[in-house]
mmCIF entry with sequence, helices, sheets and N, C-alpha, C, O atoms, coordinates in Angstrom:
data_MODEL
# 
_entry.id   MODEL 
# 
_entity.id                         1 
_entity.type                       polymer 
_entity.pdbx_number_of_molecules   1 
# 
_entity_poly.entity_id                      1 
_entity_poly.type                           'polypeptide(L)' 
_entity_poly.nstd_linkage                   no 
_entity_poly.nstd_monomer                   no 
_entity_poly.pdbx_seq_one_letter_code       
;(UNK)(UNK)(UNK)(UNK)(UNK)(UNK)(UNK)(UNK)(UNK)(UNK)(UNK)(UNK)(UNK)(UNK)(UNK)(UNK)
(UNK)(UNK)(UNK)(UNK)(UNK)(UNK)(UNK)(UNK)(UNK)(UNK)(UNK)(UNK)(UNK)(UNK)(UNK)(UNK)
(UNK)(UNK)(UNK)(UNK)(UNK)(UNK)(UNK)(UNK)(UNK)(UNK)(UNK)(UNK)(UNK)(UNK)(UNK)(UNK)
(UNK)(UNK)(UNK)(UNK)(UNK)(UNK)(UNK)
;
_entity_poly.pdbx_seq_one_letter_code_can   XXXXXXXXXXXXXXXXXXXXXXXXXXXXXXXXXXXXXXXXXXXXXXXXXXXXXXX 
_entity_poly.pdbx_strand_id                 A 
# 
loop_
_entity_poly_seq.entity_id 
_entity_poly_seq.num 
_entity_poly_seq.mon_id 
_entity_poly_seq.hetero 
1 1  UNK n 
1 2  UNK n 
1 3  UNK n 
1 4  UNK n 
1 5  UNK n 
1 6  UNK n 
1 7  UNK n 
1 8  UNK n 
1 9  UNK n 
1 10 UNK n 
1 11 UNK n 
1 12 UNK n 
1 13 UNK n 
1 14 UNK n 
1 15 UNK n 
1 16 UNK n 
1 17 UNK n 
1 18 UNK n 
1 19 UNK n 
1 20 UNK n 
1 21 UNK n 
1 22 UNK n 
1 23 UNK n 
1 24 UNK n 
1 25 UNK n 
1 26 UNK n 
1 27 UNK n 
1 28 UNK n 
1 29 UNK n 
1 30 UNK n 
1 31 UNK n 
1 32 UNK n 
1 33 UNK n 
1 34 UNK n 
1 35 UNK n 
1 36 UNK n 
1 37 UNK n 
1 38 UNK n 
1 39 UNK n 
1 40 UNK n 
1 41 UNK n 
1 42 UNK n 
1 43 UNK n 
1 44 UNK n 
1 45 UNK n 
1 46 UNK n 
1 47 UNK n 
1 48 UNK n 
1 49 UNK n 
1 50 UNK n 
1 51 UNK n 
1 52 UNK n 
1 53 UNK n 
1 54 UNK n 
1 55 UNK n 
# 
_struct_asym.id          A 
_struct_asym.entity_id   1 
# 
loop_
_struct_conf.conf_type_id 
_struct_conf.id 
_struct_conf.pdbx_PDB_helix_id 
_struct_conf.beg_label_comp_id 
_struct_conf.beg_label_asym_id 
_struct_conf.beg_label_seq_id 
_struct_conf.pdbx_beg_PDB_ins_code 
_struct_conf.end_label_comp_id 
_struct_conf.end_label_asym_id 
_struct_conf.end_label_seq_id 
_struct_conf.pdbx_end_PDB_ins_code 
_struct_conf.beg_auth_comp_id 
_struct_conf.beg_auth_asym_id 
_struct_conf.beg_auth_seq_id 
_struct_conf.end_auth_comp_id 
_struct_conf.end_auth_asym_id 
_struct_conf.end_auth_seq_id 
_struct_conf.pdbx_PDB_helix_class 
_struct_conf.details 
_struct_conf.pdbx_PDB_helix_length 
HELX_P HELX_P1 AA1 UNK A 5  ? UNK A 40 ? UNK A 5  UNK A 40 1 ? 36 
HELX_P HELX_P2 AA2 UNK A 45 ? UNK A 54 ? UNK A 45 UNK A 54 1 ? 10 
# 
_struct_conf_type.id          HELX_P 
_struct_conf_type.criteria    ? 
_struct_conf_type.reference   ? 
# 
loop_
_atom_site.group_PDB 
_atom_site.id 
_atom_site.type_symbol 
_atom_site.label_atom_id 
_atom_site.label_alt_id 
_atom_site.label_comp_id 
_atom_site.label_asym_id 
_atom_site.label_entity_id 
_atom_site.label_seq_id 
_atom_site.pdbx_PDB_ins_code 
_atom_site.Cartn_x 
_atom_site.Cartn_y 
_atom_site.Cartn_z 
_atom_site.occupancy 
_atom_site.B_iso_or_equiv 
_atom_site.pdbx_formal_charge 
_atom_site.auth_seq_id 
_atom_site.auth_comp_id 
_atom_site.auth_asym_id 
_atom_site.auth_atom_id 
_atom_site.pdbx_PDB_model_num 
ATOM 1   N N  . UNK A 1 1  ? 85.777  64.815 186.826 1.00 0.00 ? 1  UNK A N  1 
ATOM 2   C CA . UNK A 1 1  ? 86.539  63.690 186.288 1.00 0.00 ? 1  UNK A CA 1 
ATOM 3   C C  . UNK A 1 1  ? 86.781  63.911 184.796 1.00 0.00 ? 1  UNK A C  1 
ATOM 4   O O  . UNK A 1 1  ? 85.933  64.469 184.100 1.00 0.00 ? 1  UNK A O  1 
ATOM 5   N N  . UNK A 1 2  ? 87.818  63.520 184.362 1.00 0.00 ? 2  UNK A N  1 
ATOM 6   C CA . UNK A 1 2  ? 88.531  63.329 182.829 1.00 0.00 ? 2  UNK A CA 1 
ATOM 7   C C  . UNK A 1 2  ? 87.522  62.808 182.132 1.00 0.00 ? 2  UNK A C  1 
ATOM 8   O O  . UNK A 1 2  ? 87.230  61.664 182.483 1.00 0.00 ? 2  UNK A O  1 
ATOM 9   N N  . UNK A 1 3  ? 86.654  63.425 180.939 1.00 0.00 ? 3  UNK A N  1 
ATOM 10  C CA . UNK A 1 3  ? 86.028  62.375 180.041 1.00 0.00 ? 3  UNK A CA 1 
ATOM 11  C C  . UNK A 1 3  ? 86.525  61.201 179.111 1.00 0.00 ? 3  UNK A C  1 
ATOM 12  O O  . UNK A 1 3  ? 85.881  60.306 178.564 1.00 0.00 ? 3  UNK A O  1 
ATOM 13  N N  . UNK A 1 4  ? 88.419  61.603 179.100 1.00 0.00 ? 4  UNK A N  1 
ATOM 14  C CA . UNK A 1 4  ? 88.913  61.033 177.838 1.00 0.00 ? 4  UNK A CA 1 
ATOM 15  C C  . UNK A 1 4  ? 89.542  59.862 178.385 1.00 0.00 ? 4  UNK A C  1 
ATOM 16  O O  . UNK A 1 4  ? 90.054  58.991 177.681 1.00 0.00 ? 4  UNK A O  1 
ATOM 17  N N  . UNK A 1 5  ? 89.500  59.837 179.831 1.00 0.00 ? 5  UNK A N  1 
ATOM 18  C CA . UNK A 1 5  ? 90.175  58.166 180.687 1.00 0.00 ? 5  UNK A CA 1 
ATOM 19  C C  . UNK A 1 5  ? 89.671  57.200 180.405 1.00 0.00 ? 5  UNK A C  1 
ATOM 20  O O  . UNK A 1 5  ? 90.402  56.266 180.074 1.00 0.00 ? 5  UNK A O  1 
ATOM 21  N N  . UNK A 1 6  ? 88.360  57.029 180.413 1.00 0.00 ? 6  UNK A N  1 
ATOM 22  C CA . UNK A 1 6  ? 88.060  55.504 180.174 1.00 0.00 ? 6  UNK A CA 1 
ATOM 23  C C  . UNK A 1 6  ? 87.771  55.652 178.313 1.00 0.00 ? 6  UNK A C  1 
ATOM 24  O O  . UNK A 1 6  ? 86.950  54.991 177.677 1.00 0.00 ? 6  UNK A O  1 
ATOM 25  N N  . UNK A 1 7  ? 88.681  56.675 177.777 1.00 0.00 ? 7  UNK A N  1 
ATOM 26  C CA . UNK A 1 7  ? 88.940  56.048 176.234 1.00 0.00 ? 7  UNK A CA 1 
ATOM 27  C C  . UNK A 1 7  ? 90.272  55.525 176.373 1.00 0.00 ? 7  UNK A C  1 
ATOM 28  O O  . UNK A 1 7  ? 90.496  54.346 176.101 1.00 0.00 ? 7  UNK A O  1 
ATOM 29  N N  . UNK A 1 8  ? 90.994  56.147 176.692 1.00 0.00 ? 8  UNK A N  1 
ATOM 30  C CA . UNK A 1 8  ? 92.272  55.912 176.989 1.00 0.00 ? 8  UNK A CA 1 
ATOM 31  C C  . UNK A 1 8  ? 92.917  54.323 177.471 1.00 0.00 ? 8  UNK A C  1 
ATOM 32  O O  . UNK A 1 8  ? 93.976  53.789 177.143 1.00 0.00 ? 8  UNK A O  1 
ATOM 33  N N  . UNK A 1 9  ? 91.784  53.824 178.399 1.00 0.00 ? 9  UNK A N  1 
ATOM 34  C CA . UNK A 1 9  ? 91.763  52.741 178.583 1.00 0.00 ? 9  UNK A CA 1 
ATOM 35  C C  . UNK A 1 9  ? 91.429  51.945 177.724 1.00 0.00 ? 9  UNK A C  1 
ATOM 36  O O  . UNK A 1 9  ? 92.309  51.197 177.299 1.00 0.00 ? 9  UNK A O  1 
ATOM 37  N N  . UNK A 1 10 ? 90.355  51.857 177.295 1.00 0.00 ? 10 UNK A N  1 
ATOM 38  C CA . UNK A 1 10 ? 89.952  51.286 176.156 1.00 0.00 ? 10 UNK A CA 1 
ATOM 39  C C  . UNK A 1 10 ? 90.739  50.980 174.860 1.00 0.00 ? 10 UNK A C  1 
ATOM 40  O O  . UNK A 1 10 ? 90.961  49.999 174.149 1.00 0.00 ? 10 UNK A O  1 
ATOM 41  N N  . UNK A 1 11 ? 90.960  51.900 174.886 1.00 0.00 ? 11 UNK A N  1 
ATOM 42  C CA . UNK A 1 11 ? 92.280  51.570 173.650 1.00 0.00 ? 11 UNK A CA 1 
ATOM 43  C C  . UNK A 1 11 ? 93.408  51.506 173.622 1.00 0.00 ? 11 UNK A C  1 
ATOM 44  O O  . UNK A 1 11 ? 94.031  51.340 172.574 1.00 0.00 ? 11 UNK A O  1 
ATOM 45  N N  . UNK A 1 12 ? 94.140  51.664 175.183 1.00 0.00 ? 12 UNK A N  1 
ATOM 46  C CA . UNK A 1 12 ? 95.074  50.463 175.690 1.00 0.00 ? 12 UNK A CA 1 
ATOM 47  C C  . UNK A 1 12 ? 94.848  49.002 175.907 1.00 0.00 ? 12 UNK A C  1 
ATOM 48  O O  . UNK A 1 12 ? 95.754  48.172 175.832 1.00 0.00 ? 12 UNK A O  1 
ATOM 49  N N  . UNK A 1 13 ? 93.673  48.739 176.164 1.00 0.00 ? 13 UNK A N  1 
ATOM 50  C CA . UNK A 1 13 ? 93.312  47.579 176.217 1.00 0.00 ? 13 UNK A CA 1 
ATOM 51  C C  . UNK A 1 13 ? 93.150  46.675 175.052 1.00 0.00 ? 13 UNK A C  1 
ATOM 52  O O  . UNK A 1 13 ? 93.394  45.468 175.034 1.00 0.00 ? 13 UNK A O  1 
ATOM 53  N N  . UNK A 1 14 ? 92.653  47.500 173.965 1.00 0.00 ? 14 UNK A N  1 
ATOM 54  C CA . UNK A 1 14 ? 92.374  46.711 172.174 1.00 0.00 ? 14 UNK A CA 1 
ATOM 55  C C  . UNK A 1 14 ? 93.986  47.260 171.965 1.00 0.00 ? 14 UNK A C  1 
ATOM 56  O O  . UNK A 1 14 ? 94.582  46.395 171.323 1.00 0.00 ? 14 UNK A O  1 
ATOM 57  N N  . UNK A 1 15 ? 94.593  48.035 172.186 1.00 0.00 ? 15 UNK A N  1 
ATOM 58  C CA . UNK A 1 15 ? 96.325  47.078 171.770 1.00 0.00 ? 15 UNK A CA 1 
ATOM 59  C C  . UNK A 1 15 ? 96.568  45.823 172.058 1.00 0.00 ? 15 UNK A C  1 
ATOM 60  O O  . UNK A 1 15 ? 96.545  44.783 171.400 1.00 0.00 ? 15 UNK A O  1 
ATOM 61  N N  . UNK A 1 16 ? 96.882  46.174 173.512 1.00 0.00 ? 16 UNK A N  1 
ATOM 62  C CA . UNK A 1 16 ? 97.123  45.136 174.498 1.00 0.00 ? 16 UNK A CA 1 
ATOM 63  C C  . UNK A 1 16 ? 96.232  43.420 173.501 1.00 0.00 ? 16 UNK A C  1 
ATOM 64  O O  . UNK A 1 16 ? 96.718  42.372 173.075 1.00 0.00 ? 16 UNK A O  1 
ATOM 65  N N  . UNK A 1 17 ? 94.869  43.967 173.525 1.00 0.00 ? 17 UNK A N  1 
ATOM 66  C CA . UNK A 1 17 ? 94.639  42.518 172.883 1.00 0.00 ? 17 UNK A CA 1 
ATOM 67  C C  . UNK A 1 17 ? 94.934  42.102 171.661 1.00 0.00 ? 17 UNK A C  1 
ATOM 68  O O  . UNK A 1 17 ? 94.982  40.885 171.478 1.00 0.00 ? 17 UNK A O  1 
ATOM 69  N N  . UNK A 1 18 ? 95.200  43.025 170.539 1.00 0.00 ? 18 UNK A N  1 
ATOM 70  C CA . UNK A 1 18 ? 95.566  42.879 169.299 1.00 0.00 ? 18 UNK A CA 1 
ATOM 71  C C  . UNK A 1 18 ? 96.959  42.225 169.227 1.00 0.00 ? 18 UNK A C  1 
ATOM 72  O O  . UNK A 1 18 ? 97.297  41.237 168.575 1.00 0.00 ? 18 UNK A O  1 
ATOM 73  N N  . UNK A 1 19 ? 97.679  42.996 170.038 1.00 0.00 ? 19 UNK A N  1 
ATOM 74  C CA . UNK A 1 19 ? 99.433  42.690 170.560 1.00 0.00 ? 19 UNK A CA 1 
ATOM 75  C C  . UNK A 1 19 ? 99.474  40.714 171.009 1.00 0.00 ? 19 UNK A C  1 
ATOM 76  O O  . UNK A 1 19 ? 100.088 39.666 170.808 1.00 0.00 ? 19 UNK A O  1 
ATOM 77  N N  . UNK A 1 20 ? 98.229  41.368 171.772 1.00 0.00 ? 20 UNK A N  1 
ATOM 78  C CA . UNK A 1 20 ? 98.161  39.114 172.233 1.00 0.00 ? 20 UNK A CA 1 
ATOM 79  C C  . UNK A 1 20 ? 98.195  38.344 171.046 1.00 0.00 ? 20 UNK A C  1 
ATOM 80  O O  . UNK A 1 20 ? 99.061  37.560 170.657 1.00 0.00 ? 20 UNK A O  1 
ATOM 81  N N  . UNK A 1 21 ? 96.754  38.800 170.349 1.00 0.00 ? 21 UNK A N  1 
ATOM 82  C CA . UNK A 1 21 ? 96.272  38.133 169.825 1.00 0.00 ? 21 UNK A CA 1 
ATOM 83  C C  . UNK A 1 21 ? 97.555  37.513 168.398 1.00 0.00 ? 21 UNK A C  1 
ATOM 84  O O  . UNK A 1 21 ? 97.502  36.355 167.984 1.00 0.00 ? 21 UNK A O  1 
ATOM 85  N N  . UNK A 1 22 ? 98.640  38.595 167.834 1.00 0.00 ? 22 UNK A N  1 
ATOM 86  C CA . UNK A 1 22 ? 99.225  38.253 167.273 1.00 0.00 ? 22 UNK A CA 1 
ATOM 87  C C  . UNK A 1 22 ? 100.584 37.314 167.595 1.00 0.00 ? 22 UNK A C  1 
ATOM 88  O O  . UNK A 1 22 ? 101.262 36.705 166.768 1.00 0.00 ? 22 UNK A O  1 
ATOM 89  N N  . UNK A 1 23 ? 100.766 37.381 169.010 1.00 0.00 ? 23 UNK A N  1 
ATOM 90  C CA . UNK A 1 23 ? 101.911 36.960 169.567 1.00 0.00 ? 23 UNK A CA 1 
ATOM 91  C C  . UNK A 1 23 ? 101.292 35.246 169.358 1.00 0.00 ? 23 UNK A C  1 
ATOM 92  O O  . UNK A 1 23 ? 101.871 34.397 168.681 1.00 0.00 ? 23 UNK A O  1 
ATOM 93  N N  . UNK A 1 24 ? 99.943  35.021 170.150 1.00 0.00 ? 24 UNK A N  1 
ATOM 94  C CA . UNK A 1 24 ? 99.109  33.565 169.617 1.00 0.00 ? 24 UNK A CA 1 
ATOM 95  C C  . UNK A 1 24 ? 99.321  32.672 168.517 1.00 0.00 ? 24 UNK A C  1 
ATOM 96  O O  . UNK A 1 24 ? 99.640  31.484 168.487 1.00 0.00 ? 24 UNK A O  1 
ATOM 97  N N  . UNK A 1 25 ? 99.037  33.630 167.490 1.00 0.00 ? 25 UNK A N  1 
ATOM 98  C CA . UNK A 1 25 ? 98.924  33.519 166.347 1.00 0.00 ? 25 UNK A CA 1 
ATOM 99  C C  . UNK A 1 25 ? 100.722 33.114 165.055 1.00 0.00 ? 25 UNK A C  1 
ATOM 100 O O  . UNK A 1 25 ? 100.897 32.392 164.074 1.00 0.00 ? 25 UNK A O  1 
ATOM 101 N N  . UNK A 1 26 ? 101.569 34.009 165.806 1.00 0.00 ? 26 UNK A N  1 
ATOM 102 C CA . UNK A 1 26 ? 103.035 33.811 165.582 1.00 0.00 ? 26 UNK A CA 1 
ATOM 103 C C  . UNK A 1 26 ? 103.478 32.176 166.494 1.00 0.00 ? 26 UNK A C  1 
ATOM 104 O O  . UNK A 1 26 ? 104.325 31.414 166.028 1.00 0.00 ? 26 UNK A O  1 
ATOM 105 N N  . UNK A 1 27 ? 102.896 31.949 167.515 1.00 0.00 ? 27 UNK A N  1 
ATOM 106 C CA . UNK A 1 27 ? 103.334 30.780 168.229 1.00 0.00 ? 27 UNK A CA 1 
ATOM 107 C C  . UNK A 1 27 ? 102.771 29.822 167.920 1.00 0.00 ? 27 UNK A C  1 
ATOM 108 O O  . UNK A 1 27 ? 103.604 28.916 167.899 1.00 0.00 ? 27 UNK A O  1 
ATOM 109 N N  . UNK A 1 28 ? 101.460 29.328 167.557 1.00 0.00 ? 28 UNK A N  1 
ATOM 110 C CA . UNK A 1 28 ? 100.980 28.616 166.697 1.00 0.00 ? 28 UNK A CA 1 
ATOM 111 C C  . UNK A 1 28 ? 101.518 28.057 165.203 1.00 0.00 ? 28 UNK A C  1 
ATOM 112 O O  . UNK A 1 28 ? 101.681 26.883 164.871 1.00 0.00 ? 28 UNK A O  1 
ATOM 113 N N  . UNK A 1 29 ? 101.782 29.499 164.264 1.00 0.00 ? 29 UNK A N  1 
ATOM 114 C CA . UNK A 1 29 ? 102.338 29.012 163.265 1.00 0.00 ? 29 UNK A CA 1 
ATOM 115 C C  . UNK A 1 29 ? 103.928 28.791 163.819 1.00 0.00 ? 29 UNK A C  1 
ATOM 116 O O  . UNK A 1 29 ? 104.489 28.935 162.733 1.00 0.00 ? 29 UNK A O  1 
ATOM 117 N N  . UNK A 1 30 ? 104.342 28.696 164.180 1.00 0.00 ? 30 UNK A N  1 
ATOM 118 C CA . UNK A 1 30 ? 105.899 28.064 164.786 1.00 0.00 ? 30 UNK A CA 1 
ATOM 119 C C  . UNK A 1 30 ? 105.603 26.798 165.108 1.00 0.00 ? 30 UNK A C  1 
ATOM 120 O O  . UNK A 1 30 ? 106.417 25.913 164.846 1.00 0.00 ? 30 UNK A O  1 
ATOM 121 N N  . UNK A 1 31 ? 104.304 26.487 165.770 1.00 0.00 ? 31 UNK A N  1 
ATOM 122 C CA . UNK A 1 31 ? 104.287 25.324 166.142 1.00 0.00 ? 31 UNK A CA 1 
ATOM 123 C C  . UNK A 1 31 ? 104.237 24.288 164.752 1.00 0.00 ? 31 UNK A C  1 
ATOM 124 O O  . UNK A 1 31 ? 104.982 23.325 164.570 1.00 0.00 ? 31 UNK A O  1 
ATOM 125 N N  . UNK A 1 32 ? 103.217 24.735 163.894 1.00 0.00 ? 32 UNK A N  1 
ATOM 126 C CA . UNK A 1 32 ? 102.503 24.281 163.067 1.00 0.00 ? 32 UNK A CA 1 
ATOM 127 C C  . UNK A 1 32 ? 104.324 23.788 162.270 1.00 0.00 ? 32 UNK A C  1 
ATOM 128 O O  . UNK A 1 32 ? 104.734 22.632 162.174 1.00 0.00 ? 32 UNK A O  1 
ATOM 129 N N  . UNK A 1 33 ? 104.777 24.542 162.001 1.00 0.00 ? 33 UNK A N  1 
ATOM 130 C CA . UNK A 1 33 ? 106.120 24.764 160.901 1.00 0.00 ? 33 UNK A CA 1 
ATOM 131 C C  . UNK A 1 33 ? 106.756 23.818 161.618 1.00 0.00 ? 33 UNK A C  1 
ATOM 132 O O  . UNK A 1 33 ? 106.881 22.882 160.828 1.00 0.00 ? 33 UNK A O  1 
ATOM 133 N N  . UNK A 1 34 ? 107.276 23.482 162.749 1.00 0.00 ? 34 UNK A N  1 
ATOM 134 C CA . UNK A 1 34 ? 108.405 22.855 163.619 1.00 0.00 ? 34 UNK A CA 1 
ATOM 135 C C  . UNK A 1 34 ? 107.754 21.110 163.520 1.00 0.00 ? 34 UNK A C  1 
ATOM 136 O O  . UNK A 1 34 ? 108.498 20.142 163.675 1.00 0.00 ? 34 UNK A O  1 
ATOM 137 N N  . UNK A 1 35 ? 105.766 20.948 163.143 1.00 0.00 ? 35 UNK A N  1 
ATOM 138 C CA . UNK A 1 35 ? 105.941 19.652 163.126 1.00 0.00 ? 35 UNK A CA 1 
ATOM 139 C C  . UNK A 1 35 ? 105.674 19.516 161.918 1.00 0.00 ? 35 UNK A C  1 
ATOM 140 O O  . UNK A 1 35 ? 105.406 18.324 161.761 1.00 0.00 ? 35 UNK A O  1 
ATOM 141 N N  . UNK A 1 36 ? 105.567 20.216 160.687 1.00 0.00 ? 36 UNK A N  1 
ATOM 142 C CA . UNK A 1 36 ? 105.954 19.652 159.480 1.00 0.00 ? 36 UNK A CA 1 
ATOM 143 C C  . UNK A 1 36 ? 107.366 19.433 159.144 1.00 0.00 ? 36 UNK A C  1 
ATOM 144 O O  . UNK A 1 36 ? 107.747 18.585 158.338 1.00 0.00 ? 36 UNK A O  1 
ATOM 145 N N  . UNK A 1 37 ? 108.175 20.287 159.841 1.00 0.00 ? 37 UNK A N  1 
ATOM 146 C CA . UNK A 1 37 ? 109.689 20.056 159.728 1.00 0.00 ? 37 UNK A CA 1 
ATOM 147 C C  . UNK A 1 37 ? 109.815 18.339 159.945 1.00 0.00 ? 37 UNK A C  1 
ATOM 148 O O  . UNK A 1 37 ? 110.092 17.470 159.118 1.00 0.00 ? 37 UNK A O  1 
ATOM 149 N N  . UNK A 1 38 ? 109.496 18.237 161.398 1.00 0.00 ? 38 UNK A N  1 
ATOM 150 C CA . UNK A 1 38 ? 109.871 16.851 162.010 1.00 0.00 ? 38 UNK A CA 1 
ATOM 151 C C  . UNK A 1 38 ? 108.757 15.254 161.184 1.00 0.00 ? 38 UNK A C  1 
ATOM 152 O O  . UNK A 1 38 ? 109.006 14.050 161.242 1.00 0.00 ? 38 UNK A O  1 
ATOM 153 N N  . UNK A 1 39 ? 107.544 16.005 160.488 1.00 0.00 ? 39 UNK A N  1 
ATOM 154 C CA . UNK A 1 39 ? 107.414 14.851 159.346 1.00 0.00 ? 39 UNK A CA 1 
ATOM 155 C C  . UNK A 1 39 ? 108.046 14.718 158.723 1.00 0.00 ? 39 UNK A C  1 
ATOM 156 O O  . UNK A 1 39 ? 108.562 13.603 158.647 1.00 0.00 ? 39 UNK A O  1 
ATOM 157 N N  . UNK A 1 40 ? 108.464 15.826 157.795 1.00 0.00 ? 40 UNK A N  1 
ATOM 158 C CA . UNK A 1 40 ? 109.469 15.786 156.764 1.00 0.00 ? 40 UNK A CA 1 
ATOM 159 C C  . UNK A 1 40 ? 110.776 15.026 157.030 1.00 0.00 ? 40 UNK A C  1 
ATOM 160 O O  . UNK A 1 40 ? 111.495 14.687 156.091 1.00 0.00 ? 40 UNK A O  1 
ATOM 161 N N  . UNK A 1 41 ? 111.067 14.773 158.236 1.00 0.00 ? 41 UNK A N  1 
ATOM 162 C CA . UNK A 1 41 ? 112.464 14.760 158.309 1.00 0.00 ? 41 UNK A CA 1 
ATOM 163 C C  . UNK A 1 41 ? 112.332 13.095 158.680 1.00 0.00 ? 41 UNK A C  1 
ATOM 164 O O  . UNK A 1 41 ? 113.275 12.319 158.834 1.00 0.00 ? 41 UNK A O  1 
ATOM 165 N N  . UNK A 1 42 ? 110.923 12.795 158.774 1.00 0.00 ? 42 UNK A N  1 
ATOM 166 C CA . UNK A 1 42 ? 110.706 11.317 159.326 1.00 0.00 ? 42 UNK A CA 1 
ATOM 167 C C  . UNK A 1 42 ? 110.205 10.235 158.263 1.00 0.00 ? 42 UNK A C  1 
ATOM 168 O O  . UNK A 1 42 ? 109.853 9.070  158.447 1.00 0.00 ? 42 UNK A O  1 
ATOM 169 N N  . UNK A 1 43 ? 110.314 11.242 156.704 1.00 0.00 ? 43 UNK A N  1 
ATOM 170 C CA . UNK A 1 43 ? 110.089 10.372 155.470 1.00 0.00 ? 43 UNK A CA 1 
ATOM 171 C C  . UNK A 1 43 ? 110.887 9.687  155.194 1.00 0.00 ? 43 UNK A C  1 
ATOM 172 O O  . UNK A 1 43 ? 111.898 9.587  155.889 1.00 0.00 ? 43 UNK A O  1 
ATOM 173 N N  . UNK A 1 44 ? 110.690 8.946  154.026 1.00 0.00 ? 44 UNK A N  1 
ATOM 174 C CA . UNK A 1 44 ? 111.786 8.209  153.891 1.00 0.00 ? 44 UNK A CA 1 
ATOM 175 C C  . UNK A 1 44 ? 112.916 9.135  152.442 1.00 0.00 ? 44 UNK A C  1 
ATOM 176 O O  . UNK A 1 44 ? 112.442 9.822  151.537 1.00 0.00 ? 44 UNK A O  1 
ATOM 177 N N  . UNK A 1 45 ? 114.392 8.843  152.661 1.00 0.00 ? 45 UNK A N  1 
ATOM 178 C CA . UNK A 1 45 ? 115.139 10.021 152.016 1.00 0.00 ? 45 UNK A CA 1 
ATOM 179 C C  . UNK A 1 45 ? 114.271 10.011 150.502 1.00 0.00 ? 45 UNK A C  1 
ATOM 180 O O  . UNK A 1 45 ? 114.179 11.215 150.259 1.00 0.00 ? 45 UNK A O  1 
ATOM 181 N N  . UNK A 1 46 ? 113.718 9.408  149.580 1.00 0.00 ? 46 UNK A N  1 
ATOM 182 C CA . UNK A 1 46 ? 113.949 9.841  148.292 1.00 0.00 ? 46 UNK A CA 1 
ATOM 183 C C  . UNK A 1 46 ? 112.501 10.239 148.274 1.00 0.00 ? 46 UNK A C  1 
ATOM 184 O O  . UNK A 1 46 ? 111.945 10.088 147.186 1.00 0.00 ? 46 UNK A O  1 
ATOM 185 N N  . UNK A 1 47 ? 111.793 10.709 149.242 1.00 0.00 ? 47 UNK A N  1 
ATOM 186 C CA . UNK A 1 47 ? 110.510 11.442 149.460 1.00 0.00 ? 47 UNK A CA 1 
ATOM 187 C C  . UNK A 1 47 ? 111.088 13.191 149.525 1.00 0.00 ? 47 UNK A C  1 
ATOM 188 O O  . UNK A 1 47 ? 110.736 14.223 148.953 1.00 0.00 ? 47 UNK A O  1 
ATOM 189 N N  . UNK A 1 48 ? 112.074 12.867 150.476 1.00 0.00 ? 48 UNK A N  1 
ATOM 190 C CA . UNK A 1 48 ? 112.710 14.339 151.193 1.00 0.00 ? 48 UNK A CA 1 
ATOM 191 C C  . UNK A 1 48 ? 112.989 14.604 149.998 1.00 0.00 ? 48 UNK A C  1 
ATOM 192 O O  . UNK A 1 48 ? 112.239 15.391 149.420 1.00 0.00 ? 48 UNK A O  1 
ATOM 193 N N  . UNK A 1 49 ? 114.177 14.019 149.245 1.00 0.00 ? 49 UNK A N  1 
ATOM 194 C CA . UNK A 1 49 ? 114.772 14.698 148.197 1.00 0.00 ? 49 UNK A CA 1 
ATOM 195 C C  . UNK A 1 49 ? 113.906 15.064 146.931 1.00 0.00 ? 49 UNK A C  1 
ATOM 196 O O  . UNK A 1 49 ? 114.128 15.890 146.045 1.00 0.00 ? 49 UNK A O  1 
ATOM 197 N N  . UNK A 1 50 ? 112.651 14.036 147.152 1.00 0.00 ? 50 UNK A N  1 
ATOM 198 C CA . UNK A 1 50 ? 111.522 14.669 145.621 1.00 0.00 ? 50 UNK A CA 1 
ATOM 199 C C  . UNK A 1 50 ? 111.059 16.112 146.251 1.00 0.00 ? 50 UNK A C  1 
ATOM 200 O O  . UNK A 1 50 ? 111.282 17.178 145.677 1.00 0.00 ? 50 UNK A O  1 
ATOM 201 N N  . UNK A 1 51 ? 110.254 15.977 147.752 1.00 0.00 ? 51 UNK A N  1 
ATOM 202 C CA . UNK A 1 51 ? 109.979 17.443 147.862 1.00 0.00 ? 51 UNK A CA 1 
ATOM 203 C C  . UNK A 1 51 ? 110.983 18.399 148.176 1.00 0.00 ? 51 UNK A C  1 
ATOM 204 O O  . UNK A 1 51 ? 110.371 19.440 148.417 1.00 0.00 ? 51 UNK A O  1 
ATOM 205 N N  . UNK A 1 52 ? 112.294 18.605 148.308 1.00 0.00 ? 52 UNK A N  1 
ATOM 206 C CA . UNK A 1 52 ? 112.878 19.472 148.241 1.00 0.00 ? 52 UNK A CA 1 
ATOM 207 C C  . UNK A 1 52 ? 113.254 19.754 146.719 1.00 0.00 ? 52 UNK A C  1 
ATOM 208 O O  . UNK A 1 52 ? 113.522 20.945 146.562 1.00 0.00 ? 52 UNK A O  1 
ATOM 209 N N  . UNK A 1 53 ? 113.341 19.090 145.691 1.00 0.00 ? 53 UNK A N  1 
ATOM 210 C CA . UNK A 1 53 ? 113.600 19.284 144.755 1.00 0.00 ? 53 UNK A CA 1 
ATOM 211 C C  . UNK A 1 53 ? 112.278 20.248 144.107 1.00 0.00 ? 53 UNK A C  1 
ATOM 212 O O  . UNK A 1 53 ? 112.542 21.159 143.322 1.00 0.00 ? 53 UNK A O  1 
ATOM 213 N N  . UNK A 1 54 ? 111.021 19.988 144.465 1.00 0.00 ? 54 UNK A N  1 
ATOM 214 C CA . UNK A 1 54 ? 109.458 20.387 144.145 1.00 0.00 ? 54 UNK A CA 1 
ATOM 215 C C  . UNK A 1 54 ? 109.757 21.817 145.012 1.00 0.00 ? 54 UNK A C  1 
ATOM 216 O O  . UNK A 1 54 ? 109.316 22.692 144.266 1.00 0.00 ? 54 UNK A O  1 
ATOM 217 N N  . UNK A 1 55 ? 110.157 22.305 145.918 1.00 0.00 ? 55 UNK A N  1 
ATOM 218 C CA . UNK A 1 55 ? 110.139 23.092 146.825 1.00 0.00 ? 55 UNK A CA 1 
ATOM 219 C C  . UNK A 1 55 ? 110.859 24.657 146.419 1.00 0.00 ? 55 UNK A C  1 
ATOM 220 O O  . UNK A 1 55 ? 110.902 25.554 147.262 1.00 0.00 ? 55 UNK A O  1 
# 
């Protein structure tokens, strides 16, 4: 048997989870961003317009 297969695996597998782990991590902060958007957008206008002006 191949000695170098179950490396091979192994470190298809820590891609594979690194690859997850960032895809998680990208969908989360989307989430995070999409409901500060929708506070922001639920202030009242001369809040919006101070922090966009601060921004």
């Amino acid at each position: 048997m191949n000695d170098f297969l179950p490396d091979i695996r192994f470190i298809d597998a820590l891609v594979y989870l690194i690859s997850t782990l960032k895809n998680l991590l990208n969908i989360n902060k989307n989430t995070i961003d999409q409901a500060i958007e929708e506070f922001i957008d639920n202030l009242p206008k001369f809040i919006q317009s101070e922090l966009k002006r601060l921004g």
